[in-house]
N, C-alpha and C positions, 0 to 999 in steps of 0.2 A: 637677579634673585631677589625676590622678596622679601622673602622672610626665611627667617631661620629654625629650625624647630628638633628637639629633645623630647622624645616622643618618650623615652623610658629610658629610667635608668637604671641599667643592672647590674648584680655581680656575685659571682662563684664564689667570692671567698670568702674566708671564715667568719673576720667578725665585723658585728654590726657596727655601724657608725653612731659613737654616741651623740646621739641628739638627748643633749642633756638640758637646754634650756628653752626650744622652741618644738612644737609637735609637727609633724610632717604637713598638716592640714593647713597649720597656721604659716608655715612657711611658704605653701603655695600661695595662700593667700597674699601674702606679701611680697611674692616673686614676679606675678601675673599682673598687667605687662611689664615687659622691661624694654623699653626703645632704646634709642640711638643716642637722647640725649644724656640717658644713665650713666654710658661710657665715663662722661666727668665724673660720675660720682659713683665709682666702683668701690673706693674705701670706706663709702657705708654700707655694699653688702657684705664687706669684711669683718663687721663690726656684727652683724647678723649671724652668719655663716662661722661659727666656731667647728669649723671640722675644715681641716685641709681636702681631702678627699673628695667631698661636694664642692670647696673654693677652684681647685684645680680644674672641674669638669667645665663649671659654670661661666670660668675665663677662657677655657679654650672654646667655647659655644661665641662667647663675645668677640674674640679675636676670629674666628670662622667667619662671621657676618659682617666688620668692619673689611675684613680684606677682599668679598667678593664685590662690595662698592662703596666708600667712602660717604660718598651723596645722598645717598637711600638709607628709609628711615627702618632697620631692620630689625626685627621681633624674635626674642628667644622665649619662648613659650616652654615651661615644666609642665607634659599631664599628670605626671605619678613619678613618684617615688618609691612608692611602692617593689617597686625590683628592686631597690637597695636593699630591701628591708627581708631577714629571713625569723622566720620560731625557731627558738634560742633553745633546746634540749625538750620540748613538749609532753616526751613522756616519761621524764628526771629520770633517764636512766643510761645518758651522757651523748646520748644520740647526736644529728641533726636535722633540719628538713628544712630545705633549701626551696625559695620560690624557683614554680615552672617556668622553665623555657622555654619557647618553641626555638627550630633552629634558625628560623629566620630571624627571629628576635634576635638570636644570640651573635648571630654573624652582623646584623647590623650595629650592635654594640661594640662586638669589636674591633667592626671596621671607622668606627668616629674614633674608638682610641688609638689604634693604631695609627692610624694615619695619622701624614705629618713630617715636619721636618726635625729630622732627632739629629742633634749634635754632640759630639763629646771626644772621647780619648778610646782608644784602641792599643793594647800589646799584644805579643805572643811569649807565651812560655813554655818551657822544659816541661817533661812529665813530674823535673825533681821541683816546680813549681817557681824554677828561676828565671827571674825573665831576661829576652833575649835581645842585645841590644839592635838600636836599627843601623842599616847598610853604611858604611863611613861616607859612598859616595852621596848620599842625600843631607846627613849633619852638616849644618851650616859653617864655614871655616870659624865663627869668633866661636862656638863651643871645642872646635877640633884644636885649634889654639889652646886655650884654657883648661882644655883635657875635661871637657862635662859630659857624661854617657847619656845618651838618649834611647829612651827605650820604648817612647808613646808616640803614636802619631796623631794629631788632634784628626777627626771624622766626622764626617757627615754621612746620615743616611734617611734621603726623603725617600716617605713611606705613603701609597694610597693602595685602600684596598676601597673596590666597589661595593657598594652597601648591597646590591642585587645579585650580580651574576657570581660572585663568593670568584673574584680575584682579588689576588695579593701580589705586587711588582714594588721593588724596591731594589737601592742602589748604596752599598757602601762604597765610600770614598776616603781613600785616602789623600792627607794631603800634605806637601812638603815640609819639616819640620820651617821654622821661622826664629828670629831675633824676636823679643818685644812683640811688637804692636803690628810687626808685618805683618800679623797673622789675618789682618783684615786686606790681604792684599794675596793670601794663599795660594799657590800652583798645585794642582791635582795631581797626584802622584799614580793613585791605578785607582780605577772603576771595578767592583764585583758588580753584577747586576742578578738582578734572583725574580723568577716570577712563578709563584703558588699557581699549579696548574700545567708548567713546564715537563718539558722531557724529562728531566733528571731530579726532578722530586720524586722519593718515593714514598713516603708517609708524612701527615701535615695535620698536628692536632693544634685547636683553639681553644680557649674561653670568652666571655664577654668582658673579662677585664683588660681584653688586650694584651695577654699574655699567650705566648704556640711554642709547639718545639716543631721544626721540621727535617727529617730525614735524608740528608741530599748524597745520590750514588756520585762516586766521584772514578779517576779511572783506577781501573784494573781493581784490587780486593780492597779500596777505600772507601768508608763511607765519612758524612762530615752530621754530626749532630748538632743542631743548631737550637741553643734553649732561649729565649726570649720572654723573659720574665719582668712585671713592671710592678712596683710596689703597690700594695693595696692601702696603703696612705699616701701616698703623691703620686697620681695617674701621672704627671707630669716627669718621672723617675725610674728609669728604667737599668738593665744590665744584658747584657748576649753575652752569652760562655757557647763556644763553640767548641766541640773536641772532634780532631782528624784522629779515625778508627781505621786500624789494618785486620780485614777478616783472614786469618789462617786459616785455611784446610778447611775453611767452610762449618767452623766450629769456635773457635776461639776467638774473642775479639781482645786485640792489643792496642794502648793507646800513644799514640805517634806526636801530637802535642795537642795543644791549649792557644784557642786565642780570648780574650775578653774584651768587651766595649762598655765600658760605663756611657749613657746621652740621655740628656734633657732632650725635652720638646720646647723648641723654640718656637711652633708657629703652625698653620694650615701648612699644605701642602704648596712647594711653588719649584718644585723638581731639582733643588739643590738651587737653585738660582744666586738665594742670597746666606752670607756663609756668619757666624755668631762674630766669629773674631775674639776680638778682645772683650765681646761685653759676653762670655763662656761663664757659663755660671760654676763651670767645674773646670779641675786640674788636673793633669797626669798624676797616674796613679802608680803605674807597673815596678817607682823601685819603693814605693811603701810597703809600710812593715805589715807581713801574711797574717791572716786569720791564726787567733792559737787556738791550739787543737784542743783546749778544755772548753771554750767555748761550739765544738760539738762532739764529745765526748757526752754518753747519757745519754737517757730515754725522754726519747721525743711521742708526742701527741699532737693527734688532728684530724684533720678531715681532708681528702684526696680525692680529685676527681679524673676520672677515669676516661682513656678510647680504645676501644678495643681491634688488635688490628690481625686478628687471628684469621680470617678470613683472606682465602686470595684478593679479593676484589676492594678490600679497607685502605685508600690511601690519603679519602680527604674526610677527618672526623672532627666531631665538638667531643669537648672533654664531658663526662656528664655523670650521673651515678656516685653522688657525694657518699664514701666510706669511712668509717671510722679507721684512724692509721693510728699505728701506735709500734714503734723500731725505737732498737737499739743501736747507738754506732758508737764502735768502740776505737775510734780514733785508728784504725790500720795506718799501716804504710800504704796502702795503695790510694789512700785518700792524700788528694793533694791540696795542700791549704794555699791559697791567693789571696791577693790584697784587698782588703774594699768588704771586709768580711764574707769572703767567696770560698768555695770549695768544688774541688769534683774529685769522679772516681769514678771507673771502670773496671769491675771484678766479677769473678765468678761466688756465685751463692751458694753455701756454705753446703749445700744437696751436689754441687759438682754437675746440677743439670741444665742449668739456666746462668746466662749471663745478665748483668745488670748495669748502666749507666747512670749514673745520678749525678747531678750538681745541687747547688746549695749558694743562696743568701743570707747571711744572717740580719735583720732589722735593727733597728735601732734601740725598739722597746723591747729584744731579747728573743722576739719569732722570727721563725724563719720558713722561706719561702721556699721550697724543695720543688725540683723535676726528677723524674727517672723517665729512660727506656727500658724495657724488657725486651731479653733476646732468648727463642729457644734453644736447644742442645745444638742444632743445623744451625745458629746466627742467622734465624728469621724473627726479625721483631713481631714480639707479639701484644704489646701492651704500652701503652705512653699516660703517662699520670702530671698532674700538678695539685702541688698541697699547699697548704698553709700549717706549720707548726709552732708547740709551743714547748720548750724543754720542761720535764718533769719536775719537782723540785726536790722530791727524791726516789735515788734510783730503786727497780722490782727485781 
């Protein structure tokens, strides 16, 4: 491979990146070329680059081109920025208006983010949001000795989707808990393996940030909602909340449990081959302390992008159709609060017509990154959304 190339760089979400000290112009300017020998001197474009967001994309462009050949002198070329970039309320009247996608644009953007070797921690939990520890037969005897509960499996899941033919094949792993430092020496415990396109998908929405929910029929009246949400400040940050759904009567959706995966991107793609270990930039999560519920209690605002899968024939869509959102969550019981500032819920809407699926991130700077499905009266999906919100600062 020649060379490497960032044709554009896009994204759905809310807010702009501030470029408060360099103009996009000037930056290309100073971006254009970047060779092989830059590698050594990546902490000067850190010193440029005050946005995590841009620094994230720009090292995993760097690390893509060192790994397909060490020897060769490899080129990452920026044309535009341009897709970062969206008009901010236009016609002051709280709007928004998002650069055009086309879909091929959109799919190839979010197959560079997605793709890759994502590592991190996996649990499962209760619907009462408690998690469940793992099998005694896998706990390593000096925890079982010491009486320590283990509730996380560390995980891998290498991820490539083709930038052309719009596939997506990926493999979560699990792997056997460890002492220390063995972790760099880990036995696989069980392979899922999933592939966008497959028999048992039944609805599969994207954006260009790299973030999809996908619909997988499971047997007899199960379905598995799989939400894949990645931070819009560290592309390199991500989370999977998974919820196993039992369809009643062809009407009701009940929720059966929770699993979640906090993982980093450690790297291009190399099909699980080599595993973080001990240099894991993150830790089990599953017996820290849950999200409280005042932190999403009140009236949220944003913007929500939309697939719509009302049609028989809708099962591979882009998210698109930025809405002004603006709900209230009054903290229910049916909302279950998880660790890592997480949430989900499965309930009926408050018309008794329509069921709804939602989870929930909440950020660091106090937004939060929201999924729902929409299901109708008969428990056929009719709608898959991802937001970006901001809580109100006081309630209407």
């Amino acid at each position: 491979m020649g060379a490497f190339y960032v044709t554009t760089i896009t994204s759905s979400l809310l807010q702009p990146p501030p470029f408060s000290a360099i103009s996009s112009p000037t930056l290309l300017h100073h971006l254009k070329p970047i060779t092989s020998t830059f590698r050594m001197r990546l902490h000067l474009i850190e010193l440029v680059l005050n946005y995590s967001g841009m620094l994230s994309l720009l090292k995993r462009a760097l690390m893509c081109a060192v790994s397909e050949d060490a020897n060769k002198t490899d080129t990452v070329e920026i044309h535009s920025l341009t897709g970062v970039l969206k008009e901010a309320d236009p016609n002051k009247d709280g709007s928004t208006t998002f650069v055009d996608e086309k879909c091929s644009e959109v799919w190839s953007q979010f197959a560079k983010r997605v793709s890759g070797e994502w590592d991190g921690f996996g649990a499962e939990f209760t619907i009462e949001g408690k998690p469940i520890e793992l099998p005694e037969s896998v706990v390593p005897e000096a925890y079982r000795e010491w009486e320590v509960k283990v509730f996380d499996w560390q995980t891998q899941c290498p991820t490539l989707a083709q930038p052309k033919d719009q596939i997506l094949e990926y493999r979560t792993i699990q792997l056997l808990p460890t002492v220390g430092c063995e972790a760099d020496a880990a036995t696989r415990y069980s392979i899922d393996e999933r592939k966008i396109g497959g028999d048992n998908i039944s609805a599969f929405a994207y954006q260009s940030s790299g973030s999809y929910v996908a619909v997988w029929q499971k047997k007899d009246n199960l379905i598995e909602l799989e939400y894949c949400l990645i931070s819009p400040h560290d592309f390199e940050s991500r989370v999977r909340i998974i919820q196993l759904v039992n369809v009643i009567d062809k009407t009701k959706l009940v929720l059966e449990s929770i699993k979640v995966f906090r993982e980093q991107w450690y790297g291009p793609f190399r099909n699980g081959e080599q595993l973080g270990g001990c240099a894991i930039r993150d830790s089990a999560f599953a017996s820290t302390a849950p999200l409280d519920a005042s932190q999403v209690t009140g009236v949220w605002e944003g913007s929500k992008s939309v697939a719509d899968f009302g049609s028989p024939n809708a099962i591979f869509e882009r998210l698109v159709n930025e809405k002004v959102k603006k709900c209230v969550r009054d903290g229910a019981k049916d909302t279950i609060l998880l660790p890592k500032k997480m949430w989900s819920s499965v309930k009926e809407r408050k018309d008794g017509e329509k069921s709804v699926s939602e989870v929930g991130w909440v950020l660091d700077d106090g937004q939060a990154i929201t999924s729902t499905c929409l299901f109708s009266s008969n428990a056929k999906l009719e709608e898959i959304s991802i937001a970006l919100e901001t809580k109100a600062q006081e309630d209407v």
